[in-house]
N, CA and C atoms as a LAMMPS dump frame, in Angstrom:
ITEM: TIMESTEP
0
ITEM: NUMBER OF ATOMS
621
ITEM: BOX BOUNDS ff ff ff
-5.0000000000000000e+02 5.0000000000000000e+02
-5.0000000000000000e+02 5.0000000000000000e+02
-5.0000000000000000e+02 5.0000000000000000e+02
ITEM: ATOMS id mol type element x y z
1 1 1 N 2.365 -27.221 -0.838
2 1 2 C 2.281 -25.829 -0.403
3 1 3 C 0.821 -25.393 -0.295
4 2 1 N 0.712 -24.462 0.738
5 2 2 C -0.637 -23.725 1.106
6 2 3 C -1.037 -22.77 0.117
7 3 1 N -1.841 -22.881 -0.466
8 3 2 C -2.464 -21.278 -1.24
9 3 3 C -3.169 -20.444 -0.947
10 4 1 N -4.259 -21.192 -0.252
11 4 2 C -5.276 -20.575 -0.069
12 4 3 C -6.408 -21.762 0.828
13 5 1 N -6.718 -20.667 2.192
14 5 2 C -7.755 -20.817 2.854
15 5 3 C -8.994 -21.197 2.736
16 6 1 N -10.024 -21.633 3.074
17 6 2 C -11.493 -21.104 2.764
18 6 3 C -12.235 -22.078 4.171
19 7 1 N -12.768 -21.083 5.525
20 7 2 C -13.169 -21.632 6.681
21 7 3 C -13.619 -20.701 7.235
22 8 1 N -13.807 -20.559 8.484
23 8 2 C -14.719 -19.842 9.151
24 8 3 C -13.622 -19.111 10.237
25 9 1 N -14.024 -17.946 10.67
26 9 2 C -12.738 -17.226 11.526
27 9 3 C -13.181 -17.9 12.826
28 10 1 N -11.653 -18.488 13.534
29 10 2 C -12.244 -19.109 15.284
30 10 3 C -11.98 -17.868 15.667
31 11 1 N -10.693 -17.422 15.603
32 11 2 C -10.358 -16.038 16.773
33 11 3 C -9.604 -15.308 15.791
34 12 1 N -9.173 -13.966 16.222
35 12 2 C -8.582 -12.927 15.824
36 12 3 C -7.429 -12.222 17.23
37 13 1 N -6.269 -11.881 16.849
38 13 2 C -5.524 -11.713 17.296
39 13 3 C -5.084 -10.265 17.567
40 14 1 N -3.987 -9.742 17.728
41 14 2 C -3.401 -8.554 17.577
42 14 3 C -2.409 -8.518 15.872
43 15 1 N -2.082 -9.954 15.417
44 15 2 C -1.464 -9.651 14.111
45 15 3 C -1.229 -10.829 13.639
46 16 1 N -2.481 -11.947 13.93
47 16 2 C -2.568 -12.712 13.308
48 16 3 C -4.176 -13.758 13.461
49 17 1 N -4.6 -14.657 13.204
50 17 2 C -6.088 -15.149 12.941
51 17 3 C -6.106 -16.641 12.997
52 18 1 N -7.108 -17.208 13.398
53 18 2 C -6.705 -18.834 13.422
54 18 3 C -7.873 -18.947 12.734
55 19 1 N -8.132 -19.523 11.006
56 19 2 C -9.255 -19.824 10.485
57 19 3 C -9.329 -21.699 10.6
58 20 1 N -10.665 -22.197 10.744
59 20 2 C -11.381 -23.194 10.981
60 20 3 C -11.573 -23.895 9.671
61 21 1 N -11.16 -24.821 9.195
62 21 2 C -11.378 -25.087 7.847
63 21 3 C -11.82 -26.6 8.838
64 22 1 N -12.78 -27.119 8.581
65 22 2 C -13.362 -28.366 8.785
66 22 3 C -12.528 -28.905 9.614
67 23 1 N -12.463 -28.29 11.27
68 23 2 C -12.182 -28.776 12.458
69 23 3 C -11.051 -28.408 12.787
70 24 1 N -10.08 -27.97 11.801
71 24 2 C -8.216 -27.617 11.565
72 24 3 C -8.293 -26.232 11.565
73 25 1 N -7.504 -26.042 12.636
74 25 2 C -7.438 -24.46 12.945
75 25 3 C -6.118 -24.289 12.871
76 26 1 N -6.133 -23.017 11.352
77 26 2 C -4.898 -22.738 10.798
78 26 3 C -4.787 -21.325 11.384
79 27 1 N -3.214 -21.093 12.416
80 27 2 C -2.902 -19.681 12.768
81 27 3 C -2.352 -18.828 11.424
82 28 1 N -2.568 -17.823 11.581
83 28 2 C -2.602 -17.073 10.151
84 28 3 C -1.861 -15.959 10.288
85 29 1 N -0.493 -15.169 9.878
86 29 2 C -0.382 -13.951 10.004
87 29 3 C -0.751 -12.949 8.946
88 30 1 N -1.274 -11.604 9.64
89 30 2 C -1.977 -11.36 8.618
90 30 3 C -2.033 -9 8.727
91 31 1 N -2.344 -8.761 7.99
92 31 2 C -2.141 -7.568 8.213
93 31 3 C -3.259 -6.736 8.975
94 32 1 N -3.251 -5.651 9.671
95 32 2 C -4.555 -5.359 9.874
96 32 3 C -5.86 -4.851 9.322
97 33 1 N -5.141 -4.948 7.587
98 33 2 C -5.946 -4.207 6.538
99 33 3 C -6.8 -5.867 6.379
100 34 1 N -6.191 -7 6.318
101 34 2 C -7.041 -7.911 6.025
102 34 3 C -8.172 -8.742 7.444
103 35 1 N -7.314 -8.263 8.354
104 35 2 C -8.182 -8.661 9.843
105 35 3 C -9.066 -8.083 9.71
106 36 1 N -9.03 -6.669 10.03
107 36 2 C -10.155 -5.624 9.269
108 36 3 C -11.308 -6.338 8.394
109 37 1 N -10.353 -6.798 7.407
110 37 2 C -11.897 -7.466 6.383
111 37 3 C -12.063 -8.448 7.266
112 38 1 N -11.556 -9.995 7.878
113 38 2 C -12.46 -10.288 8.508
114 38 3 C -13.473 -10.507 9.912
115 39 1 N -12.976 -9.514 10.575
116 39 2 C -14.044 -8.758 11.368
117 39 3 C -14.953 -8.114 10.557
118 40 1 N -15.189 -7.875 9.52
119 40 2 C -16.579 -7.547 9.196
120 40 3 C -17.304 -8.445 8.192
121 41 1 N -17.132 -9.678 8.479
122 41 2 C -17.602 -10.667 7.495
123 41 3 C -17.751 -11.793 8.451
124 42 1 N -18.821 -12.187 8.475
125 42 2 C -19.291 -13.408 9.161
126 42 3 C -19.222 -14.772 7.885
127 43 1 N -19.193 -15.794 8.427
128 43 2 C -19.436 -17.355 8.262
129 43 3 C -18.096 -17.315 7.285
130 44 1 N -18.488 -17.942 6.203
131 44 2 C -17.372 -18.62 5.463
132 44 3 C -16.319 -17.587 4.703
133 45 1 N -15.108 -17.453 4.799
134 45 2 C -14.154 -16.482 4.32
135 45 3 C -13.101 -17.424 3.61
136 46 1 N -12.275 -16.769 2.714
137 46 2 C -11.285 -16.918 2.316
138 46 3 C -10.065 -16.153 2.166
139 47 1 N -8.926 -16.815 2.561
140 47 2 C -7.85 -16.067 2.204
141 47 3 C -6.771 -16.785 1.325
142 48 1 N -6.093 -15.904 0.653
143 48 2 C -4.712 -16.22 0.055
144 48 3 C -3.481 -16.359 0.727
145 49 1 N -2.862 -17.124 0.642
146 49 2 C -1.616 -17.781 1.813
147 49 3 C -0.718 -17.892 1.421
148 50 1 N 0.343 -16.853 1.663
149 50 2 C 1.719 -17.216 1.895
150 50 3 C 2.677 -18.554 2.642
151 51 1 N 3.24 -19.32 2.189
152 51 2 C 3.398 -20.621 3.094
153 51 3 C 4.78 -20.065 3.137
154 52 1 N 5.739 -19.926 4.025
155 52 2 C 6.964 -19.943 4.26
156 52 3 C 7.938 -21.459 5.419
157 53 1 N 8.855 -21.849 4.961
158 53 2 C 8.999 -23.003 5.386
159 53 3 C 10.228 -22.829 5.93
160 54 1 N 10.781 -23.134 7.194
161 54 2 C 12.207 -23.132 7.693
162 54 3 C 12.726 -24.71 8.627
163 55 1 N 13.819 -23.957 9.294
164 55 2 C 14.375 -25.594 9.831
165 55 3 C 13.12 -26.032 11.323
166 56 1 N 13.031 -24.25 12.001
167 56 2 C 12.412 -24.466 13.226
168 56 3 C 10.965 -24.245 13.066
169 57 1 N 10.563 -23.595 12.109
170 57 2 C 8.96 -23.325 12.13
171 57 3 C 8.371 -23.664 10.246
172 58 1 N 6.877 -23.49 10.469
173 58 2 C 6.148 -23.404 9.388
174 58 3 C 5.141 -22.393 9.468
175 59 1 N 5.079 -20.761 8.954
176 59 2 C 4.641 -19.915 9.03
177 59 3 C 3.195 -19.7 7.72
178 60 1 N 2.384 -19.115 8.355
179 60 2 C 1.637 -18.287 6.652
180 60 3 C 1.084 -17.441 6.972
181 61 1 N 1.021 -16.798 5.861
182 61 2 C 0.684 -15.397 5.685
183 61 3 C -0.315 -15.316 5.328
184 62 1 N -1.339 -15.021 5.47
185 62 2 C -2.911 -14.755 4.468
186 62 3 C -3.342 -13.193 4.244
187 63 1 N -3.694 -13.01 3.15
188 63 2 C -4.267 -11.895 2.453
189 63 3 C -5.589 -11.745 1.362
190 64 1 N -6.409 -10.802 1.661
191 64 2 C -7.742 -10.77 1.695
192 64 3 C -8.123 -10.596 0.213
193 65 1 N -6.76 -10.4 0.003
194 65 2 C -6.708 -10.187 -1.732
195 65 3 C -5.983 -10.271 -2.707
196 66 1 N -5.654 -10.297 -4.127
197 66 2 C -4.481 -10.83 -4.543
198 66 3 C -3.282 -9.567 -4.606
199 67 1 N -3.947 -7.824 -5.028
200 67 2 C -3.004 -7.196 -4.728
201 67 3 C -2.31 -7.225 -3.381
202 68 1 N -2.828 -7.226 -2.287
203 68 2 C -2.484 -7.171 -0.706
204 68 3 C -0.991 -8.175 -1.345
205 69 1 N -1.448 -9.572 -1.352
206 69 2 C -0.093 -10.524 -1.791
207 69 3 C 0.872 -10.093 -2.3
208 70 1 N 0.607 -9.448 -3.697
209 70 2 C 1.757 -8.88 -4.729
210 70 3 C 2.775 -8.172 -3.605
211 71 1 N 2.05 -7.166 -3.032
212 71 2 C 2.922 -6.177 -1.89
213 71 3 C 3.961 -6.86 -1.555
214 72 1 N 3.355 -7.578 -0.363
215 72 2 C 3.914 -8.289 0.381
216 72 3 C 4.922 -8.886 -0.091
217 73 1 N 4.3 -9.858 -1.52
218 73 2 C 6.054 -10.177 -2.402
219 73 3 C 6.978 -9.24 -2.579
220 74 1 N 6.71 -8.348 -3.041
221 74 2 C 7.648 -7.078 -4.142
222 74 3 C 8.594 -6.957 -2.552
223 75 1 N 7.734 -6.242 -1.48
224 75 2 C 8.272 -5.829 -0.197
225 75 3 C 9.12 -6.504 0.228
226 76 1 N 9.512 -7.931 0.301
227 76 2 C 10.332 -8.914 0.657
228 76 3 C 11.573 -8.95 -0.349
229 77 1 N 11.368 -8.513 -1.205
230 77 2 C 12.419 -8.787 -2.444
231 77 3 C 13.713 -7.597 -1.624
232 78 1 N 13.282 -6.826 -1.201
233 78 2 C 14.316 -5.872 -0.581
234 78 3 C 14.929 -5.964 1.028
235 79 1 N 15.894 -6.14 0.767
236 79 2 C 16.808 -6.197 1.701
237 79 3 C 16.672 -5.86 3.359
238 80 1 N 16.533 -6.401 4.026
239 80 2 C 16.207 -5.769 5.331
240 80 3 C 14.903 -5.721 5.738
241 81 1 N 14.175 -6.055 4.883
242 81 2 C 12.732 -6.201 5.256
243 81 3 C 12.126 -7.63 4.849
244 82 1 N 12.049 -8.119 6.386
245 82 2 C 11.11 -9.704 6.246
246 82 3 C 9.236 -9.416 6.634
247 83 1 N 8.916 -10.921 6.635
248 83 2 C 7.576 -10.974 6.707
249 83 3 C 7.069 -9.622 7.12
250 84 1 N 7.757 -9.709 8.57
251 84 2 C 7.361 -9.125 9.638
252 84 3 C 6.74 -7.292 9.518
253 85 1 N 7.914 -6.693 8.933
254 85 2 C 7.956 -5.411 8.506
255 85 3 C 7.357 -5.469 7.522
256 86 1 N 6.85 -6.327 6.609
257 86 2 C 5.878 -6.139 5.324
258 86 3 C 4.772 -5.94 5.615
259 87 1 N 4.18 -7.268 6.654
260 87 2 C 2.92 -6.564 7.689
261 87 3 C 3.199 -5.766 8.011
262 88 1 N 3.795 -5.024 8.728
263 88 2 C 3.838 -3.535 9.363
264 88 3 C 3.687 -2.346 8.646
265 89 1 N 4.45 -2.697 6.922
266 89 2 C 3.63 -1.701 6.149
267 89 3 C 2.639 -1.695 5.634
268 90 1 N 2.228 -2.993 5.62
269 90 2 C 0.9 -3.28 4.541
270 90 3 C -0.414 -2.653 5.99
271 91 1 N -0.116 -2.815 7.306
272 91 2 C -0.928 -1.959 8.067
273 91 3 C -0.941 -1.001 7.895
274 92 1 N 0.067 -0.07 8.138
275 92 2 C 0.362 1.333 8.196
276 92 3 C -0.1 1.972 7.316
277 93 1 N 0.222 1.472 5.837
278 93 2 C -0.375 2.192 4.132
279 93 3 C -1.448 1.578 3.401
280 94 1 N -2.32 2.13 3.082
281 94 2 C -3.15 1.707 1.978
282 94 3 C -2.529 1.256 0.519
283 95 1 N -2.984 0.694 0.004
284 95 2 C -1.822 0.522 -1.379
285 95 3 C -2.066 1.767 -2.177
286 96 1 N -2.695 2.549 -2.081
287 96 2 C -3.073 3.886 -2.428
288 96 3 C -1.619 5.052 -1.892
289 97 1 N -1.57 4.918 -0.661
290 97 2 C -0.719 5.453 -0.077
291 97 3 C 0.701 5.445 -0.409
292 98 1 N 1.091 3.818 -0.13
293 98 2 C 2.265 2.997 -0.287
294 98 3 C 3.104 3.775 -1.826
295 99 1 N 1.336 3.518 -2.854
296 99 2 C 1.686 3.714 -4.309
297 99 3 C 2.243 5.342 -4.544
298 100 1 N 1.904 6.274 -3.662
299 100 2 C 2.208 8.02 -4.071
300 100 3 C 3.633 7.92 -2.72
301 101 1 N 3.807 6.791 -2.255
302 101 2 C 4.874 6.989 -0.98
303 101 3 C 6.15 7.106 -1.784
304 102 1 N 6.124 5.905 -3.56
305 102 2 C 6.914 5.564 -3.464
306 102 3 C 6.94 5.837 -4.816
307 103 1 N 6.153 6.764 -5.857
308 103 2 C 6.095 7.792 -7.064
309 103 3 C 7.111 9.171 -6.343
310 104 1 N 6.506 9.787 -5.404
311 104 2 C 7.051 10.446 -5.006
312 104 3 C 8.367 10.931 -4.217
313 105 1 N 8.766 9.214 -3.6
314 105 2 C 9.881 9.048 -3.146
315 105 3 C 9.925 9.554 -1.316
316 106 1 N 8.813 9.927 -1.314
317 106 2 C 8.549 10.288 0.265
318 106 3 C 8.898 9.201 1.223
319 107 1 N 9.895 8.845 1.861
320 107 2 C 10.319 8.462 2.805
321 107 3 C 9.445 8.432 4.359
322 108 1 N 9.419 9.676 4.323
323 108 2 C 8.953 9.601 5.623
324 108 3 C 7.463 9.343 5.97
325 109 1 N 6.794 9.353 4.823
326 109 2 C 5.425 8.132 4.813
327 109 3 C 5.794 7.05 5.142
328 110 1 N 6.469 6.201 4.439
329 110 2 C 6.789 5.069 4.711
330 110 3 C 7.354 4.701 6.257
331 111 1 N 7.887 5.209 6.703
332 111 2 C 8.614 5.157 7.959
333 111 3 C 7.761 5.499 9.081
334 112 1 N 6.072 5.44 8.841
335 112 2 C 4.836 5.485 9.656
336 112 3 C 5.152 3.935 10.304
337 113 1 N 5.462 2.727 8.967
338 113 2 C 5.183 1.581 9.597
339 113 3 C 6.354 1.211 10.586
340 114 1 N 5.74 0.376 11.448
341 114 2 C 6.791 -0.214 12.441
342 114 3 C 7.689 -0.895 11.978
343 115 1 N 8.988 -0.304 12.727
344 115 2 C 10.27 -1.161 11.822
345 115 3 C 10.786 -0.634 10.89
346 116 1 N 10.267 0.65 10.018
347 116 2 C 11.228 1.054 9.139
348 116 3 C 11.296 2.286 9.818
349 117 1 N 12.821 2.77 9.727
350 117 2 C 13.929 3.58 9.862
351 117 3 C 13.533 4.414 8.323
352 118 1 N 14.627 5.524 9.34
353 118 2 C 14.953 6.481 7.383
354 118 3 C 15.824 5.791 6.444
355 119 1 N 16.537 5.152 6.767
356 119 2 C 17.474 4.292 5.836
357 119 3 C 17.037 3.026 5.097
358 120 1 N 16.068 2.313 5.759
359 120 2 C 15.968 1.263 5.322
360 120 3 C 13.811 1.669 4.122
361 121 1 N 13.591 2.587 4.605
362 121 2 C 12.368 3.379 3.765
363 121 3 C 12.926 3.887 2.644
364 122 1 N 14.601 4.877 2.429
365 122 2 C 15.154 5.06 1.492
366 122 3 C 15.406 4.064 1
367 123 1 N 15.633 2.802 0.914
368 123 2 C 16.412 0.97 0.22
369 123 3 C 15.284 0.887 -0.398
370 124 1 N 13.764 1.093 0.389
371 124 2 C 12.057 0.657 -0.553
372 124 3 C 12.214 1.012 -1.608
373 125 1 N 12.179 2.881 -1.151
374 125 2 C 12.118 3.378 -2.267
375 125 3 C 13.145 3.593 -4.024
376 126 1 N 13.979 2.972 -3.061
377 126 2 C 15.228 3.066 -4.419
378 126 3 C 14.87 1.865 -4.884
379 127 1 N 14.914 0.54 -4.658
380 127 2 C 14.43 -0.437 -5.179
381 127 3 C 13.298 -0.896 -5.726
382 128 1 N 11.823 -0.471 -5.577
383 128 2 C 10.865 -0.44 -5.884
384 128 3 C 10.166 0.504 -6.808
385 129 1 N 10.792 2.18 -6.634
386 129 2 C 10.396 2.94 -7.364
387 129 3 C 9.985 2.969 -8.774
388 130 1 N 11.145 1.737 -9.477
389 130 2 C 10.668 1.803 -10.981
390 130 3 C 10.02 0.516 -11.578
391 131 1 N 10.064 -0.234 -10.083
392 131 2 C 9.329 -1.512 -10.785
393 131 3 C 7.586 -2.16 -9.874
394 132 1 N 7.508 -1.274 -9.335
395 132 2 C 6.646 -1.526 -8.994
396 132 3 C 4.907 -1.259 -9.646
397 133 1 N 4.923 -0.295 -10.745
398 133 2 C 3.809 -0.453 -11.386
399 133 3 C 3.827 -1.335 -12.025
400 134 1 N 4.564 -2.239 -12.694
401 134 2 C 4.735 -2.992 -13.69
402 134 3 C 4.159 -4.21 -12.789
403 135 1 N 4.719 -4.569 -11.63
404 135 2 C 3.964 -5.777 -11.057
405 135 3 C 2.716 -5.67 -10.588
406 136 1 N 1.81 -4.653 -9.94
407 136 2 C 0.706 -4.63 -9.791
408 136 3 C 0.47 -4.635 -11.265
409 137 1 N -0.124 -5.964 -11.61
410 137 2 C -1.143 -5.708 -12.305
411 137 3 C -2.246 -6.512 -12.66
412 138 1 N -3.31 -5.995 -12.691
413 138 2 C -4.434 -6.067 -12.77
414 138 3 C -4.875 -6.141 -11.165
415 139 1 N -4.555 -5.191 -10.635
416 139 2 C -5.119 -5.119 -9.345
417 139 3 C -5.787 -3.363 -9.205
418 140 1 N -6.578 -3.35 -8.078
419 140 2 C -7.026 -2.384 -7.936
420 140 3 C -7.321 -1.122 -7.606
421 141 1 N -5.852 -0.823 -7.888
422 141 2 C -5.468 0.875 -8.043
423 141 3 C -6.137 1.803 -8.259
424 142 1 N -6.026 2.838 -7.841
425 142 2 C -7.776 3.883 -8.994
426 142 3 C -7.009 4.463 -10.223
427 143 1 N -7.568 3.663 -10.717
428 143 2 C -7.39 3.933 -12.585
429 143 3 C -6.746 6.057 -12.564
430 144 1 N -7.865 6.622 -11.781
431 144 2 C -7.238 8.385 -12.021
432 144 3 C -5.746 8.423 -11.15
433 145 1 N -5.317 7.903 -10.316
434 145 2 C -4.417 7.863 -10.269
435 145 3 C -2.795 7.315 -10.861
436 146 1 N -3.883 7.081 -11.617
437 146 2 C -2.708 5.65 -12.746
438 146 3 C -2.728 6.217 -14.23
439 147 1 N -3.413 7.255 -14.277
440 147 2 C -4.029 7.731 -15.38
441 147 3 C -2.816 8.129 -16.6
442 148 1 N -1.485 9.262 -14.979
443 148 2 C -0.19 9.843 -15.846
444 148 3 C 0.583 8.965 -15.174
445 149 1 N 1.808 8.618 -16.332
446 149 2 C 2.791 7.874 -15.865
447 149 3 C 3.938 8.515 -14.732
448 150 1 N 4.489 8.303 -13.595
449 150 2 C 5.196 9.142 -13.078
450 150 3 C 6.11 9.952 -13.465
451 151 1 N 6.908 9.572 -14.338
452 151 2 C 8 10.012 -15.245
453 151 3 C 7.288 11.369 -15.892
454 152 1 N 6.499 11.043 -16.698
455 152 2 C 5.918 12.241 -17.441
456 152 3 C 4.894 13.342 -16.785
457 153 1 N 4.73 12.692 -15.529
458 153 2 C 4.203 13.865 -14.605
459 153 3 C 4.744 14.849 -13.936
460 154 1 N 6.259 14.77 -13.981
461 154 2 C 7.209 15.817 -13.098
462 154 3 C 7.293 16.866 -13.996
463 155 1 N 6.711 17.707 -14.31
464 155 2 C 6.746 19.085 -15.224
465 155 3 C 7.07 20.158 -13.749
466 156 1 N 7.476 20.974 -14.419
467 156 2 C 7.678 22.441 -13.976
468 156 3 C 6.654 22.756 -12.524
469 157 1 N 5.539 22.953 -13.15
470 157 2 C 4.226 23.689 -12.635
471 157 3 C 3.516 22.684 -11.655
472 158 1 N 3.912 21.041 -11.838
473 158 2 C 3.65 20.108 -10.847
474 158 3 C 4.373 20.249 -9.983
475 159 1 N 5.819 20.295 -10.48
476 159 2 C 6.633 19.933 -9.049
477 159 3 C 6.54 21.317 -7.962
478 160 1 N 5.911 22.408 -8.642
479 160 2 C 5.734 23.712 -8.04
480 160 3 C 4.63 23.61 -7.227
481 161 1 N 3.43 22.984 -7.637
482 161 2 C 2.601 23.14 -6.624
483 161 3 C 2.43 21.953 -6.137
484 162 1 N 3.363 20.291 -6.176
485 162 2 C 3.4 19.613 -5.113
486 162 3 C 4.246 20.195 -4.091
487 163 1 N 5.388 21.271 -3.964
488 163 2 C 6.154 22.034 -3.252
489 163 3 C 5.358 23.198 -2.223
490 164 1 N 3.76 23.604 -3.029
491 164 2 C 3.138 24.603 -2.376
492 164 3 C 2.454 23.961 -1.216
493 165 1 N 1.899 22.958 -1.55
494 165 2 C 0.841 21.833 -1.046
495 165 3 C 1.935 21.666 0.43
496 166 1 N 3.219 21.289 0.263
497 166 2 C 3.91 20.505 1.493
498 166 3 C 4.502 21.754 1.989
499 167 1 N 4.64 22.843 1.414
500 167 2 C 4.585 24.029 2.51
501 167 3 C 3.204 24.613 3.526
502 168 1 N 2.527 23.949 2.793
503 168 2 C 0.908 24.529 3.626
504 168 3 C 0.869 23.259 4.759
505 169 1 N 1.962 22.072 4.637
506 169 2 C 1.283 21.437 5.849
507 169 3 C 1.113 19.789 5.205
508 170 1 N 0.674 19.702 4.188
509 170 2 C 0.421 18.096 3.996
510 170 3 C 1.416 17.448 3.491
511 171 1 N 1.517 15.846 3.338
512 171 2 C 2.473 15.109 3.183
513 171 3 C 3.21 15.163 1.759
514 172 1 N 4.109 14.89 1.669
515 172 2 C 4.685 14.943 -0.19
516 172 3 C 3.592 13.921 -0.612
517 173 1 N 3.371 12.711 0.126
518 173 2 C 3.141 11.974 -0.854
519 173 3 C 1.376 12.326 -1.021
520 174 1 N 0.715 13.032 0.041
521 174 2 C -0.667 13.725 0.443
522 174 3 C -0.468 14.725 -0.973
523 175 1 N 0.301 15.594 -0.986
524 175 2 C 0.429 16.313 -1.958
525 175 3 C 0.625 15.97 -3.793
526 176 1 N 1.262 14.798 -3.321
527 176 2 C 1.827 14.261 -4.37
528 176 3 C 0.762 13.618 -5.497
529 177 1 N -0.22 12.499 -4.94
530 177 2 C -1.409 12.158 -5.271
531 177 3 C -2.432 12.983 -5.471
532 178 1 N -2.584 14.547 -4.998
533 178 2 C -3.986 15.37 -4.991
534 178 3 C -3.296 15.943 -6.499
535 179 1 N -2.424 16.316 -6.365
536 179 2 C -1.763 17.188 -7.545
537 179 3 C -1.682 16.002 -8.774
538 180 1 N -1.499 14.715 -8.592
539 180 2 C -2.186 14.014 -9.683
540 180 3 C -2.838 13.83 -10.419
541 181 1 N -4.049 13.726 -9.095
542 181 2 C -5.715 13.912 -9.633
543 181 3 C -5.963 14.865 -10.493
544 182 1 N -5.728 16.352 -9.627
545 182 2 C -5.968 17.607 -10.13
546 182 3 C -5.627 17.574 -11.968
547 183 1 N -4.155 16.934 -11.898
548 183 2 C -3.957 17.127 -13.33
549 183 3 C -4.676 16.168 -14.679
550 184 1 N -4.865 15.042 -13.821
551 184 2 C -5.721 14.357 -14.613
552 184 3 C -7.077 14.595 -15.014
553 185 1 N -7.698 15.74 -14.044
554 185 2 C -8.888 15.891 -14.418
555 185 3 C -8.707 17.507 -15.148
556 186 1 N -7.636 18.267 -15.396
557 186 2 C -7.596 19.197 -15.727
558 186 3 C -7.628 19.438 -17.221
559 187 1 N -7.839 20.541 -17.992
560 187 2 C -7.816 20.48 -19.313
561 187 3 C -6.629 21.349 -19.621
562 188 1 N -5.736 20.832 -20.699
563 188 2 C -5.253 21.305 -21.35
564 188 3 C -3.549 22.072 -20.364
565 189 1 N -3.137 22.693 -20.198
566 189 2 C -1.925 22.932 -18.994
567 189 3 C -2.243 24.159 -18.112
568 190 1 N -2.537 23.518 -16.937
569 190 2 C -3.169 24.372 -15.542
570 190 3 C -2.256 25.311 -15.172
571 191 1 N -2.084 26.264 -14.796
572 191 2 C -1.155 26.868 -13.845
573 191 3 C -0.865 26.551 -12.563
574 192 1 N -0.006 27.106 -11.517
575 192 2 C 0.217 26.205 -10.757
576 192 3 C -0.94 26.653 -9.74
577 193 1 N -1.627 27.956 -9.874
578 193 2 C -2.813 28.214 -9.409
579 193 3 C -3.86 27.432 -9.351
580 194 1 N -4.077 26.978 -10.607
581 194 2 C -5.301 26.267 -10.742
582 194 3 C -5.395 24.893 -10.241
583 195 1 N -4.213 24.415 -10.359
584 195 2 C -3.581 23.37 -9.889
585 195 3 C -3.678 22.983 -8.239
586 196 1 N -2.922 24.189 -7.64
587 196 2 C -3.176 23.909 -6.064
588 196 3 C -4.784 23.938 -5.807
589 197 1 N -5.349 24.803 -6.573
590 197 2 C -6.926 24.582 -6.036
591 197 3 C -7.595 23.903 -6.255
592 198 1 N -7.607 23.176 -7.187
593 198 2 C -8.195 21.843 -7.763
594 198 3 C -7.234 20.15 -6.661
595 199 1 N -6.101 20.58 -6.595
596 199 2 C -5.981 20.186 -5.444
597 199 3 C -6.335 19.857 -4.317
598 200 1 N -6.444 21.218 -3.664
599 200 2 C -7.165 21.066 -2.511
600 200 3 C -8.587 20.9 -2.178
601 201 1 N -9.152 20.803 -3.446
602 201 2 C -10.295 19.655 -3.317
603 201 3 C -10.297 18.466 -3.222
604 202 1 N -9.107 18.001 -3.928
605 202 2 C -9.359 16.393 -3.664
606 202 3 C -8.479 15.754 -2.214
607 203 1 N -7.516 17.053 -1.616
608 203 2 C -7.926 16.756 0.225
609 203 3 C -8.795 17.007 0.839
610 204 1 N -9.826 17.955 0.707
611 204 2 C -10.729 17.799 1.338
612 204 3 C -11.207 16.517 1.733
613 205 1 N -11.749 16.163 3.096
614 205 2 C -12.544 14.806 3.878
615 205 3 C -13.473 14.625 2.516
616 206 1 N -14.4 15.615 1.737
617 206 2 C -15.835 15.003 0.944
618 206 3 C -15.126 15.124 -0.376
619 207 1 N -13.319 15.259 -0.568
620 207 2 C -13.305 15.947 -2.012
621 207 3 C -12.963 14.387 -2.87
């Protein structure tokens, strides 16, 4: 089995990469969060490789990093979603994103990526919701967002002003993550005043 890459990029694709490892040019599928990385990295790169094996083909997956991978596993474990649609979310969401898509239960974040429906974004989230911090780990989440456990973050005065936040316009899960922050950096129990405004600093573009 393949693990891992380490060659020089020949070409780049629309959703996949052919890296050069000493003359052997391996086609690669890959997300656009990790193409991304290597378009901006010249000479020698590495990736982590998914090897998948069937009757008619021999596929892999490469990822720029080891959380990117984890995803991609956890994502496959659920029903209705292959390789294919895992790339499609691992484009669509940041693991930042993915991570408040699916604390919050917001659906219709998820259903940005190609290929998921409302039904099959509701299956993510029911299946993943409670086990997915437990497998990222030691990857690179931002610690302030990881700070409160989800469970113990649904108080009163949160779920009030993640409710104010998605009446003014931004996403549950946009809302969901600022009102995180806010509380993590807050002292002692905010109102839901203080809360939305401390908030809406950390949507701000510089907040």
């Amino acid at each position: 089995m393949i693990a891992k890459l380490t060659g020089v990029v020949d070409q780049i694709f629309e959703d996949s990469v052919i890296i050069d490892v000493s003359g052997v040019g391996y086609l690669i599928f890959c997300s656009n969060f990790t193409r991304n990385f290597l378009k901006s990295h010249d000479g020698v790169v590495s990736l982590l490789v998914e090897m998948h094996v069937r009757e008619d083909h021999i596929h892999l997956f490469g990822f720029c990093n080891e959380e990117e991978k984890i995803w991609f596993n956890m994502l496959r474990t659920v029903q209705g979603v292959g390789a294919k649609v895992c790339l499609g979310i691992l484009s669509a969401l940041s693991s930042d994103e993915l991570s408040a898509a699916l604390r919050s239960e917001d659906k219709v974040c998820i259903t940005r990526a190609p290929g998921v429906g409302a039904k099959l974004a509701t299956r993510i989230i029911t299946e993943l919701k409670d086990k997915f911090e437990t497998l990222i780990i030691g990857s690179t989440l931002n610690p302030a967002t990881d700070s409160v456990p989800s469970k113990e973050f649904e108080n009163d005065v949160q779920r009030d002003s993640i409710s104010a936040l998605v009446n003014l316009g931004y996403t549950k899960s946009d809302a969901f993550r600022a009102i995180q922050l806010a509380s993590a950096k807050s002292v002692g129990n905010p109102s839901v005043e203080i809360l939305i405004k401390e908030a809406l600093q950390e949507l701000m573009p510089n907040g």
